[in-house]
Each structure stands twice: as structure tokens, then as C-alpha cells.
N, C-alpha and C positions, 0 to 999 in steps of 0.2 A: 529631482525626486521622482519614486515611479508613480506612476499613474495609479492611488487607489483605487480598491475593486470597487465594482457595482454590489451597495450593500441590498442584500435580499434576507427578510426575514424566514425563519429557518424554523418552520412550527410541527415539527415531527412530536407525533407522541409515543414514547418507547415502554413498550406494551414487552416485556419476553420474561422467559425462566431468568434471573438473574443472578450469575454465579460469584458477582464482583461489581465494586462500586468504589473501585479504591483509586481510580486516578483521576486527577482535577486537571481532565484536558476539555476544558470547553468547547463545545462544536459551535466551528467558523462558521459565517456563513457563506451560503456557497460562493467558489469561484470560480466554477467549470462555468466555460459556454455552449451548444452546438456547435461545433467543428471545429473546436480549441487542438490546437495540436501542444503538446506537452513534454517536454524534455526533464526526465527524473537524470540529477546530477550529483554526483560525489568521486568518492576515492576507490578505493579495492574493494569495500563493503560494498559499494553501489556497483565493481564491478562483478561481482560473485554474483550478479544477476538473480537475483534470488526476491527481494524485497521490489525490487522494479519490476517483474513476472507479474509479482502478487497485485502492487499496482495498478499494472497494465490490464490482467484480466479482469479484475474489479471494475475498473472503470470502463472497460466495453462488454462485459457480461451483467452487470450489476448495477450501477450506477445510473440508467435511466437516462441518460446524456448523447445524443444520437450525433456523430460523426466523430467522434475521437480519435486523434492518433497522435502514438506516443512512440517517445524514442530516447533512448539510455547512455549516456555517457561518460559513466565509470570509466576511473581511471585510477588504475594501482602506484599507490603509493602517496599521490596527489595530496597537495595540499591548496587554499583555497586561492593564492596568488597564481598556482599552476594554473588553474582554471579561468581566469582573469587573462592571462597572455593568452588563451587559445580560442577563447572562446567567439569572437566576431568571426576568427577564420571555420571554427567547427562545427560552428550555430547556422552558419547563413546561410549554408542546404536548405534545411530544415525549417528557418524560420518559426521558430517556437512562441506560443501565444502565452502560454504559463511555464515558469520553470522550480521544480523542487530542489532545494540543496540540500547536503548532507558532507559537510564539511569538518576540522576541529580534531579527530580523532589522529592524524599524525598532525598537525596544527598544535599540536601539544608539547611535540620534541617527547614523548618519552620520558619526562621529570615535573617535577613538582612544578607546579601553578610561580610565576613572577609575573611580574608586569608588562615583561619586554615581550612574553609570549603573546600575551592580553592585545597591545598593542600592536602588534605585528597582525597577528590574525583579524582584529578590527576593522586594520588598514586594508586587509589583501581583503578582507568581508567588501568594504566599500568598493572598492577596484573593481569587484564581480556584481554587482549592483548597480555603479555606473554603468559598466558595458551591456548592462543588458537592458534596463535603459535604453542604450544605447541603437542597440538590437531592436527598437519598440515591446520589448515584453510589455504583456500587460500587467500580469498578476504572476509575484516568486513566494513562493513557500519557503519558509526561510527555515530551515531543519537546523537543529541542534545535533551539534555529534548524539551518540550512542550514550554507551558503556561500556566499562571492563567488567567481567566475570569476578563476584570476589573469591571465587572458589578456584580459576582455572587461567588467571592470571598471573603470572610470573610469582607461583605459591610460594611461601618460604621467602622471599626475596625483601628487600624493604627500599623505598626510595625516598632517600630523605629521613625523617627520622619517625616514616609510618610503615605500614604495610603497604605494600607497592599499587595493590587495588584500593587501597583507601585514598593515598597520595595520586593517585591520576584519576579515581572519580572526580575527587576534590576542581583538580586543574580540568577538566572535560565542564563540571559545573560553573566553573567561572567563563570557559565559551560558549554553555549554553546562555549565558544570563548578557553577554553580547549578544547574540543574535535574536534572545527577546528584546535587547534595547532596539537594534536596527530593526528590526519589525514594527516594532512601535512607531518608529521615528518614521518609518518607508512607507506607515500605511498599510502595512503588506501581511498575509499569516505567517504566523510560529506554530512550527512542530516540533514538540516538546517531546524529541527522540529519546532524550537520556532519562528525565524521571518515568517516561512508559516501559525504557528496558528495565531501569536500577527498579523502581517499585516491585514491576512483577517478576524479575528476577527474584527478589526477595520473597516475597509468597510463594513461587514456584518450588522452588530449593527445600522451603521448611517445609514442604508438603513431599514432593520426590528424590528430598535430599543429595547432599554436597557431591555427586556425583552426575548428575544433572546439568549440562551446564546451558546456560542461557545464551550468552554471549562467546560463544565457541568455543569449540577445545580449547585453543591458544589462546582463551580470554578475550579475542576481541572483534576477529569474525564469525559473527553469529552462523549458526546453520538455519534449516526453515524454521525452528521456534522462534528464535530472535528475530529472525527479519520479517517475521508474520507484525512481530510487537512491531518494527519499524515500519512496514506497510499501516497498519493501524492508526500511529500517529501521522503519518503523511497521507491519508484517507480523511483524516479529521483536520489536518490542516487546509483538504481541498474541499471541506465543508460536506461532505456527500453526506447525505442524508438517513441512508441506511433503509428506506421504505421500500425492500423487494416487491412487498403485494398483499392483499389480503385476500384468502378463500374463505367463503360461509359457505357451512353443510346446512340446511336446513333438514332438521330428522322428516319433518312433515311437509314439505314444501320442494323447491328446487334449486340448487345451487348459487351461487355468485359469485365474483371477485370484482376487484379491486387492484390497478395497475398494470403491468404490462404481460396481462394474462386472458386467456378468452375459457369458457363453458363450451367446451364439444358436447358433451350429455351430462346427464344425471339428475337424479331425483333420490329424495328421503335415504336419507345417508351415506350415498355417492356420486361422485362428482369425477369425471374425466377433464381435463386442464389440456391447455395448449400455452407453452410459456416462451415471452422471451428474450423476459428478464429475467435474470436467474441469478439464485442464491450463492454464495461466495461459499465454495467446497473444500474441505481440507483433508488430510490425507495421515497414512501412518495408523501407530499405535498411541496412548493414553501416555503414554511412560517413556519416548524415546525423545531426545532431543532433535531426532533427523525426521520429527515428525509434528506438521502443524499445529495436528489435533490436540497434544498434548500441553499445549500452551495456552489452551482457550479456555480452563476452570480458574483460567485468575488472570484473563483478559477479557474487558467487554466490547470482542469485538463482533460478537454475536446478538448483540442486544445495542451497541452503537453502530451497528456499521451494516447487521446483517438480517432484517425482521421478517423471514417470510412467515406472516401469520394463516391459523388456523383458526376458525373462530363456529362454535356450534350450536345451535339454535333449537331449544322443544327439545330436549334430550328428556326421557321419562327416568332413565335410574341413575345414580348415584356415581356409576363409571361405565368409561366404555372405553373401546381396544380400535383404535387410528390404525390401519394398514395404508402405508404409503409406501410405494414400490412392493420391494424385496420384504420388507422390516413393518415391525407390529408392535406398538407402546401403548400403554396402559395409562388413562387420566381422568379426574374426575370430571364431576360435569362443571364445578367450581370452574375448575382450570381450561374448560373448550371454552366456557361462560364468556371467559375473560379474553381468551386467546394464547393459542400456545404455539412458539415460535421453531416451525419446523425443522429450520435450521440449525437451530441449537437443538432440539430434541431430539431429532434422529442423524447415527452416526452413519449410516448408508441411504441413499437417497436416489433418485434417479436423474441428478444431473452429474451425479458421478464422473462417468464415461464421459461425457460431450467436454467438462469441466477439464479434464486428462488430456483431452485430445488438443483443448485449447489453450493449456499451459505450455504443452508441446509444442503450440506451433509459433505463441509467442518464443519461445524460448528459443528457437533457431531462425527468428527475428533477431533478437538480441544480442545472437550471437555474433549473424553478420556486420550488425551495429558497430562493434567492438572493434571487428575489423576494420570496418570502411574508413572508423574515424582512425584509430589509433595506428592502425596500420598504413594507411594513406591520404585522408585528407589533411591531417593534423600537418603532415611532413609540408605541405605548399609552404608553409613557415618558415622551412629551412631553406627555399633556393634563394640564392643570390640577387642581390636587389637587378642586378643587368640582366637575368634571366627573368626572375618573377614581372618584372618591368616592361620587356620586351611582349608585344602583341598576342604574338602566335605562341608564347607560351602561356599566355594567360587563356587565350582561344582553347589549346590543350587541355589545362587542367581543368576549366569549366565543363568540357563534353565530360573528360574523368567522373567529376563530382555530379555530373548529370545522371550519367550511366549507372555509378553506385547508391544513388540517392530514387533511381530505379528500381534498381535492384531490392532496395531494402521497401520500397512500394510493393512491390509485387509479392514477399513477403508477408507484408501486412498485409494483403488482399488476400493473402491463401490460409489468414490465422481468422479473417472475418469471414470468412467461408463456414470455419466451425460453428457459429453461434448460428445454430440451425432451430428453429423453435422444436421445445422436450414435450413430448405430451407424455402427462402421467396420472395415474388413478390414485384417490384418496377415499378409503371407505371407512365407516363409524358404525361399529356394532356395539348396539347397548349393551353392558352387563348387568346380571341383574343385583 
């Protein structure tokens, strides 16, 4: 069995604008450690690098967790036994301290939920759980597949004797509710992938309607709306806390914060900041599916996952107007009273740029990833036992796996170079 995590109590108080309160994903508690390296794992969705990005930058921009490094290992088409035969030989570069799955979604075959599926993926479930084990993992986030789109999944079509999106939720929910069992069983977290996309799926659609799609065009690879939902639950299964910081204006007084923030100046209504921790940015428009932002009015991952507060002190009138950065909102004193969470309030901000720059740089991170593994490590599987056997080829392909497990260092070095601390100004002018 794996080693269960080290339980830490988890006493965040979530203070924000709240747009939604509809899904029952309980926050783990945490299972990151300092200098945990982390392997996000799945199939073609986990290769579309899109949801592992989000991940990735969260947890070294955000997450408060100092030495992190993480590394992706999508693989199209993959099912969970694929991942099980590869994994000792693809892992032990890297040597992974937590690893996140996201399995189930072809594990499915494409038809209705039976038993042989059930069990077959259980079985290939345990085989990747042993080995990693195996591997010394400490702590696996054990991800439930997705979902299918029920708007943009094989529309018209029927499997079995339903609609074809109803007949593969159906079968996707019967391997989520395996891998709550082996979570239970393993000690380990569950990310509850499928009811975070199907829920907000469903709220999304009734509000931006049947043209919207959540879970991709082709119903099953999501674009950034979905895989934001899918970062979201595997955020909450690695327990993060969601505490970016808190800033007090005092109207009469002088500044302060809270976290990993410092006071360059300010007095009686402004404050200049030096940040560098920084809030989780997202991008696009309200309305497009190729855009984060528009997934976040009926997800709370602004208010689970993302709290940089605002908090104002001796305000004499009824409202006042927040200029941070570029952008100027309007709130009562009620609402500064309480705290209001800048990252959900304001849709431009000024970790923008840096946030851009550093998705960027994980992203041709990840990309080498793909390569090193899929294109060449994974293949030392293939030689022949009197080759892979023999000394000097084993001497070979170790410099290999040295060189590219360099490479993909170096990298990382040049994506941690971005998170440069943001300094940025916050002013409070009363109205009358």
C-alpha cells in the first residue's frame, strides 16, 4: 500500500465575491512538500498540455510552496495499463515525489459501462499504483477521468439504448467511483475530475448556451475552459490552500499585508506592493470557450483556490473606487469592510504580463517533455534484451536520459527566471 500523506490541518478562511457554491469537492489537506517534484499523468487530455500548464504555474506562482518542480507525461490515446508498463522506465529520470492521474476517459472503450470494463480498468488502476509504490512515490492524486460534452459529443448518435453523452457519462461515473474506492483504500487524494466538469458544464451551457462547449468541440477534449475545471480539481486534490495574501489600506493610517508580499510605501489610501506570490491570471473573453475567464462565473476557483484580498480600514463614506493597475471598480465600504478578493474582482490586473510570460515558458517546458519521453526515453523498452543487457549500452542510454533530463532542467530554470517579484499600486478614493 502507498505511504499515506502527512495529515495537516487545512484552516483557510474563504473570505471572496462568491459566484458558485455548487460543487461538494472537499479541500484535501495539503500534500505538497518543499522541493516535492511532481509528475501530472494521463492520456491525450493530459497531452493537450493545457491543464498541466495551469497546474504547473499555480503551483510555482501561487501556491506558496518553495522549490517545486513538475513534469507531464501525457500520452495520446493511453490507457491506464499503458501507463503501468512504462512507467518505472519513464519515471526514474525524474524520480517523482507526488504523482497526479487522469485516467478512464479511453479506459471506457467508447460504449456503455459493463463490468469487464470496470474490472479491467481497476486492475490496470492497481498495476499503476503498485509501480509507483514502487518507484517510492509518496503521495498520487488519484484523478477521475473528465467528461463528454452533452451538447458536442457525438450529437444525434445513441449508444446503447441512450443518447451517446448520457451512455458514456453513465460509464466515465462508474470509473470515477473506482478510483474513489482506490483512494480510500490507498490512503491517497481523489480528484473528483468528472462531477467538476459534468456540474459546471451544466451551469455553464444554461447560462451561454448549447453552443458553448465545455468539454471540446469533439466532446471530449476540452479547450482552456475545461481544463481550467480540470486544473481546479487537481489543485484541490493537492490540497492548496488558495491563501495568495492579504493587503489592509488603512484610510487613516499605513498600509500592510499578509503573505508573500512586502510594503514599499504608502499611507492613507495607497499602498505600493512588492509581490511574489501571485494570483492565478486568466485570459480571453466572458463568452468564448478558448478562454479561461469565461468559465470562472460557475467555478469556484477564485474563491477556492485563488484569494488575493483587499481589506479597508476607517473608510468615512458609503463607497469608494479601488484603482489597481490599469482598471478602477467601484465598492461599498460594507464590501472593503469584509474584503474583496482582487482576483476575482478585477478582470486586468498587473500580474498579467509576468503571468503570460510564464505560461509561455512553462509551455515549451512541456513541450520538450513530450518529446524526451515519448520520442526517446519511453523507446529503451524496446531494445532487445542482449542489447539493453549489454553494459556499454546501458552506459549509452543513461548519458541519453542524463543529457535530456538536462535539458528539460534547464528549461525549468529559464520558466523560474520569470516569477520576478510584480510591484504594483492600489489606491482608495472615497466617494461621497
Amino acid at each position: 500500500m502507498l505511504l499515506p500523506r502527512k495529515l495537516v490541518l487545512l484552516g483557510a478562511l474563504i473570505v471572496s465575491l462568491a459566484p458558485s457554491a455548487m460543487l461538494s469537492l472537499g479541500a484535501a489537506e495539503p500534500v505538497l512538500q518543499p522541493g516535492d517534484r511532481v509528475a501530472i499523468v494521463g492520456d491525450s487530455i493530459t497531452e493537450q498540455k493545457l491543464y498541466s500548464k495551469f497546474v504547473e504555474c499555480y503551483l510555482l506562482a501561487c501556491s506558496g510552496v518553495p522549490d517545486l518542480k513538475v513534469m507531464q507525461y501525457g500520452w495520446s490515446g493511453e490507457r491506464a495499463g499503458g501507463f503501468a508498463d512504462r512507467l518505472a522506465n519513464d519515471c526514474a529520470g525524474f524520480q517523482p515525489t507526488v504523482v497526479t492521474l487522469c485516467y478512464g476517459m479511453n479506459d471506457g472503450s467508447y460504449q456503455p459501462y459493463n463490468e469487464q470494463i470496470g474490472q479491467t480498468y481497476e486492475a490496470n488502476m492497481r498495476r499503476v499504483l503498485a509501480g509507483l509504490e514502487k518507484l517510492g512515490v509518496r503521495a498520487v492524486v488519484i484523478g477521475s477521468p473528465g467528461a463528454v460534452d452533452q451538447n458536442f459529443f457525438r450529437p444525434g448518435q445513441m449508444m446503447g439504448n441512450q443518447p451517446a453523452h448520457v451512455a458514456y457519462n453513465d460509464n466515465l461515473a462508474h470509473l470515477r467511483d473506482i478510483d474513489r474506492k482506490l483512494a480510500e483504500e490507498h490512503k491517497q487524494p481523489f480528484a473528483n475530475v468528472h462531477d467538476a466538469m459534468y456540474e459546471t458544464m451544466k451551469k455553464a451551457q444554461e447560462k451561454l448556451g448549447n453552443k458553448y462547449d465545455v468539454c471540446g468541440g469533439d466532446g471530449f477534449h476540452p479547450g482552456p475552459n475545461g481544463q481550467l475545471i480540470m486544473a481546479y480539481a487537481f489543485l484541490k486534490g493537492l490540497g492548496a490552500g488558495g491563501n495568495i495574501g492579504t493587503i489592509t489600506i488603512d484610510m487613516q493610517g499605513k498600509p500592510s499585508v499578509a503573505g508573500g508580499h512586502k510594503v514599499l510605501s504608502g499611507s492613507e489610501g495607497t499602498a505600493e506592493i512588492e509581490s511574489t506570490q501571485w494570483p492565478f491570471c486568466f485570459d480571453g473573453d466572458g463568452n468564448s470557450s478558448r478562454s479561461t475567464r469565461s468559465i470562472t462565473p460557475f467555478l469556484p476557483f477564485n474563491q477556492d483556490l485563488n484569494r488575493l484580498m483587499l481589506v479597508v480600514k476607517n473608510l468615512d463614506t458609503p463607497k469608494a473606487v479601488v484603482t489597481w493597475g490599469d482598471q478602477s471598480k467601484e465598492f461599498t465600504r460594507e464590501e472593503l469592510a469584509a474584503g474583496v478578493n482582487l482576483a476575482a474582482a478585477f478582470d486586468q490586473t498587473p500580474f498579467d504580463g509576468p503571468f503570460r510570460e510564464l505560461v509561455s515558458a512553462v509551455g515549451e517546458k512541456q513541450n520538450f517533455e513530450t518529446m524526451m519521453i515519448k520520442g526517446i526515453i519511453t523507446q529503451f523498452r524496446n531494445y532487445p534484451p542482449q542489447l539493453r543487457d549489454d553494459a556499454e549500452v546501458q552506459a549509452a542510454l543513461a548519458t541519453i536520459s542524463k543529457k535530456l533530463h538536462a535539458g528539460q532542467a534547464a528549461l525549468d530554470a529559464a520558466a523560474r527566471e520569470k516569477l520576478v517579484p510584480v510591484k504594483h499600486t492600489i489606491r482608495v478614493a472615497q466617494l461621497p
